[in-house]
C-alpha positions as a printed Julia matrix, in Angstrom:
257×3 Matrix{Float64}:
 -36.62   19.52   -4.44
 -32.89   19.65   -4.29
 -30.69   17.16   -5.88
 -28.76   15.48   -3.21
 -25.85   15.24   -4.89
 -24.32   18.79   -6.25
 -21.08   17.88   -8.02
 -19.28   20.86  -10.29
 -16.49   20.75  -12.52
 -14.34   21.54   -9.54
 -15.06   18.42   -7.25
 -14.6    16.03  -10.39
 -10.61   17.6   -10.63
 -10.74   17.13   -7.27
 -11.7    13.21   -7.32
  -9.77   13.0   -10.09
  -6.25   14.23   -8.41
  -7.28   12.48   -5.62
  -7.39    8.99   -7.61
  -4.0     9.95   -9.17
  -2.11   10.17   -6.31
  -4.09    7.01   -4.93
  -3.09    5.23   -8.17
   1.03    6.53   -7.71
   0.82    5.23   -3.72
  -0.49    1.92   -4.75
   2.19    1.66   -7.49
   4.66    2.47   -5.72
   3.67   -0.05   -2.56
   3.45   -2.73   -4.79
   7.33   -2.0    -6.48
   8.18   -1.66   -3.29
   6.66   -4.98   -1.69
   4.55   -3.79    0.21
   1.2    -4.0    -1.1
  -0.5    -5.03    1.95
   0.47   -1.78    3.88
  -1.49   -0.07    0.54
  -4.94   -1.64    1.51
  -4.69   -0.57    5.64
  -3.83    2.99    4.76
  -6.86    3.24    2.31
  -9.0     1.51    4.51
  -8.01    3.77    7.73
  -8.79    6.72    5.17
 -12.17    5.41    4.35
 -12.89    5.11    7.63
 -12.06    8.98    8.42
 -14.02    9.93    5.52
 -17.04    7.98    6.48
 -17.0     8.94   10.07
 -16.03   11.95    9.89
 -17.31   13.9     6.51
 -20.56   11.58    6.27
 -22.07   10.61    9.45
 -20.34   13.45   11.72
 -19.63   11.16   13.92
 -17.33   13.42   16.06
 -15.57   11.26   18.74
 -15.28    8.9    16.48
 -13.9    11.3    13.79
 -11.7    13.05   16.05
 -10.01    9.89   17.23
  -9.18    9.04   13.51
  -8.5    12.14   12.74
  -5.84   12.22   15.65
  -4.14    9.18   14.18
  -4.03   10.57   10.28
  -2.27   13.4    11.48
   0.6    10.9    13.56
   0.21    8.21   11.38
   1.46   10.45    8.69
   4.78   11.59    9.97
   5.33    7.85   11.14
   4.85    6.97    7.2
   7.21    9.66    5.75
   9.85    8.21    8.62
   9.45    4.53    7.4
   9.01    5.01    3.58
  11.17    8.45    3.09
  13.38    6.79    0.49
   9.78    5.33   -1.1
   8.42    9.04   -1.08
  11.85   10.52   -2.57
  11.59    8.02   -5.33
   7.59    9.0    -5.85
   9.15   12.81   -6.27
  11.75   12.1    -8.7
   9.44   10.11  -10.77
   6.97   13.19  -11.14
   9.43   15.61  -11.43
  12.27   13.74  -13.49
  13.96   15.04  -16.34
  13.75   11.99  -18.26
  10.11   12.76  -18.8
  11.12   15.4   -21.6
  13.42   13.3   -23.65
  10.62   12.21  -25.78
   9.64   14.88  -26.87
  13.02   16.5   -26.98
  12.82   13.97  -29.59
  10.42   14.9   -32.01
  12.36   18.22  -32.68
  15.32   16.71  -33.25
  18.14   13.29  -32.91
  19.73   13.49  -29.92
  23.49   13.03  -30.12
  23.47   11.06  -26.89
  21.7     8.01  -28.57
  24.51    6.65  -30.35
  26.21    6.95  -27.92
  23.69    5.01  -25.53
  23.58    2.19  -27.62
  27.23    1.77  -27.9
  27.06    1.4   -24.28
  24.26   -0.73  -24.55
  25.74   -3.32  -26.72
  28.87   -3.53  -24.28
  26.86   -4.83  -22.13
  24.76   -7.03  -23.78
  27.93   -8.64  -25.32
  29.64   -8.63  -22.09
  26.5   -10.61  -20.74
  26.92  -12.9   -23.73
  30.11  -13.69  -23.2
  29.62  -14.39  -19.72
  26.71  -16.31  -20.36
  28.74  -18.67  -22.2
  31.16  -18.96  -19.61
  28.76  -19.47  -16.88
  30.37  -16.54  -15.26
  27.89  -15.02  -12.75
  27.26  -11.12  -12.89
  25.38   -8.67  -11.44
  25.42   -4.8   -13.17
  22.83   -2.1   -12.16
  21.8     0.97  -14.17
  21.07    4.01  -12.44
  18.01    5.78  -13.85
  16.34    8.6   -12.08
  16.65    7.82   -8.63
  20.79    8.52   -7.66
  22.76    5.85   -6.24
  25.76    6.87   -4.76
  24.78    5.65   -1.26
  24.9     2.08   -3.0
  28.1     2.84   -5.02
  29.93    4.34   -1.37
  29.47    0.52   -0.42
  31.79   -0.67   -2.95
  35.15    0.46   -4.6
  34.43    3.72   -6.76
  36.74    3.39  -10.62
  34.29    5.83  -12.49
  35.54    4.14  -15.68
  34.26    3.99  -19.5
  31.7     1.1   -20.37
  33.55   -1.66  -22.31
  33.12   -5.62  -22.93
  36.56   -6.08  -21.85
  36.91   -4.3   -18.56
  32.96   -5.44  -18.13
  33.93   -8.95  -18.55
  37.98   -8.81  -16.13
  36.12   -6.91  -13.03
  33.28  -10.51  -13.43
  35.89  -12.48  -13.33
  35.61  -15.48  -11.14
  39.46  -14.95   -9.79
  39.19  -11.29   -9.57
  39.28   -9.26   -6.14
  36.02   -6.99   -7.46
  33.95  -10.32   -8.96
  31.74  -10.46   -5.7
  28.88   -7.4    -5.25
  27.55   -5.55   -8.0
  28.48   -3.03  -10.68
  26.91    0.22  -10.66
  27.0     2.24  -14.1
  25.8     5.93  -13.85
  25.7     8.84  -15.42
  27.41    6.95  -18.53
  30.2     5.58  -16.97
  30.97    2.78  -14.48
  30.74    4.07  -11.43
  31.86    1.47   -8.66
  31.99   -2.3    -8.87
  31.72   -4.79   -5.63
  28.37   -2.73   -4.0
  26.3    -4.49   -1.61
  22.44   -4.46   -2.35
  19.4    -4.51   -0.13
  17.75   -8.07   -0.73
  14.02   -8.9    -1.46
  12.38  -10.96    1.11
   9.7   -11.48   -1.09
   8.72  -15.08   -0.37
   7.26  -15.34   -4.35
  10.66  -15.46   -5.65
  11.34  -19.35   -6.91
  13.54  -21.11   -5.35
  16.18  -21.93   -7.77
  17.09  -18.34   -7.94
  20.01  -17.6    -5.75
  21.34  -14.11   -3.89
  22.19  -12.19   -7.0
  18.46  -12.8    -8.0
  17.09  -11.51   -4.69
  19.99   -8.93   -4.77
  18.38   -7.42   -8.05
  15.04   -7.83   -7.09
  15.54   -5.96   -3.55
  17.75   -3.32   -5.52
  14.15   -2.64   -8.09
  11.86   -2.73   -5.09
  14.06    0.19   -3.34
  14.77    2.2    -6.21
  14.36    2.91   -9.9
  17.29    0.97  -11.06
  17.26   -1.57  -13.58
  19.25   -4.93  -13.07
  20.89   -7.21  -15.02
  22.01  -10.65  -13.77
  24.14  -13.15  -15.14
  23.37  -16.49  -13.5
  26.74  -18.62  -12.39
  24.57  -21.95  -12.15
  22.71  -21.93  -15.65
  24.28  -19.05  -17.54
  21.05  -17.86  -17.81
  20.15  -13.81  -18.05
  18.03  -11.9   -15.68
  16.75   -8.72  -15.72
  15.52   -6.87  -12.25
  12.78   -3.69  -13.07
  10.17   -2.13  -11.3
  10.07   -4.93   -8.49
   9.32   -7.81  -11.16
  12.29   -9.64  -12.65
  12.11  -11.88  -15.58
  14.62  -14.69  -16.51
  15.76  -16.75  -19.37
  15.75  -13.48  -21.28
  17.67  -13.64  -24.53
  20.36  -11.36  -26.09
  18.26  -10.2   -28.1
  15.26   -9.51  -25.94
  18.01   -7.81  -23.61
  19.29   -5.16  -25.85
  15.5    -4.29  -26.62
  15.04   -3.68  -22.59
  17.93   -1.64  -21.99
  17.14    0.84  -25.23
  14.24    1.04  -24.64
  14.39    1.43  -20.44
  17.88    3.55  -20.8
  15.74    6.54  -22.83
């Protein structure tokens, strides 16, 4: 009697690549808001397989199999920026610098955390001053669309110019600061906004700002509340408030590898 199911080393890698990229669409979904998309996709796909590869249910198969193939192309339309940030994430330098590492100390560190604490001293001071700020560090996934929306200065990170462009009677106080590539980039960029109805409601636009800005891309955001004083940070399409000085400079080393 023949075992009814024959499964070689070759269909578990397949199962297994098969759950990865599963496992990357559903992260990605649920940085990205929406979650609930996820589940129909995977659904419509179980219902393929089982018509189709299981039963043999042809018309029934054929129909589906109709939609996977148009559904498809209508997905890459809507979520193309998604799918370019799925890319970058598997194919992203940054994925080396670890173990870059081990070999040897990486001149660029120092200089990372001198950058680091300019802004976490900058946020400090600000905090004080109930001064609200919003900065956003470009990681993987480039920005420039975002910086075109604002006025481009491609200037060195300091406390001081960090602190004058925040300013509540300065010209380039409203929008956000984009820092990339080391530098400050362009201050007074417009971000896309979360609609996410779980955000509380004592948060205000710069929250949302943030939050919208991590749902759409890989950047991580920093906000400086104008209400409370209180410090924000925006990653991954969670944010987390009342975070400390302390607990900030641990999030951007550690984030900023």
């Amino acid at each position: 009697m023949e075992p009814i199911l024959n499964i070689g080393i070759k269909d578990i890698v397949d199962i297994l690549i098969v759950a990865l990229l599963l496992f990357y669409l559903y992260r990605l979904m649920r940085n990205s808001g929406t979650l609930s998309l996820f589940y129909g996709v995977l659904a419509f796909i179980i219902v393929w397989v089982v018509a189709y590869e299981i039963f043999d249910l042809r018309l029934t198969g054929t129909i589906v199999d109709k939609f996977m193939s148009i559904g498809l192309i209508i997905l890459v339309i809507l979520f193309q920026d998604q799918i370019k940030r799925f890319l970058i994430d598997i194919g992203g330098p940054s994925r080396w610098k670890h173990l870059r590492r081990l070999f040897k100390h990486d001149e660029t560190d120092d200089k990372l955390h001198a950058q680091v604490m300019a802004v976490v001293y900058a946020c400090m001071s600000m905090s004080k001053s109930k001064t609200g700020a919003l900065i956003v560090f470009q990681r993987k996934m480039p920005l420039t669309d975002y910086e075109r929306t604002g006025d481009i200065i491609d200037a060195d990170i300091n406390v001081r110019l960090i602190e004058n462009i925040f300013f509540k009677n300065s010209p380039l106080h409203d929008g956000a600061m984009i820092i990339a590539n080391n530098r400050i980039a362009s201050v007074g960029c417009i971000l896309p906004v979360s609609h996410d109805m779980d955000i509380p409601k004592n948060l205000g636009l710069r929250h949302r700002a943030a939050l919208g800005m991590s749902q759409a891309t890989d950047a991580l955001c920093v906000i400086v509340s104008e209400e409370t004083g209180g410090i924000s940070v925006a990653n991954a399409g969670e944010i987390k408030v009342k975070v400390s000085t302390i607990d900030l400079e641990h999030i951007l080393s550690s984030e900023l590898q």
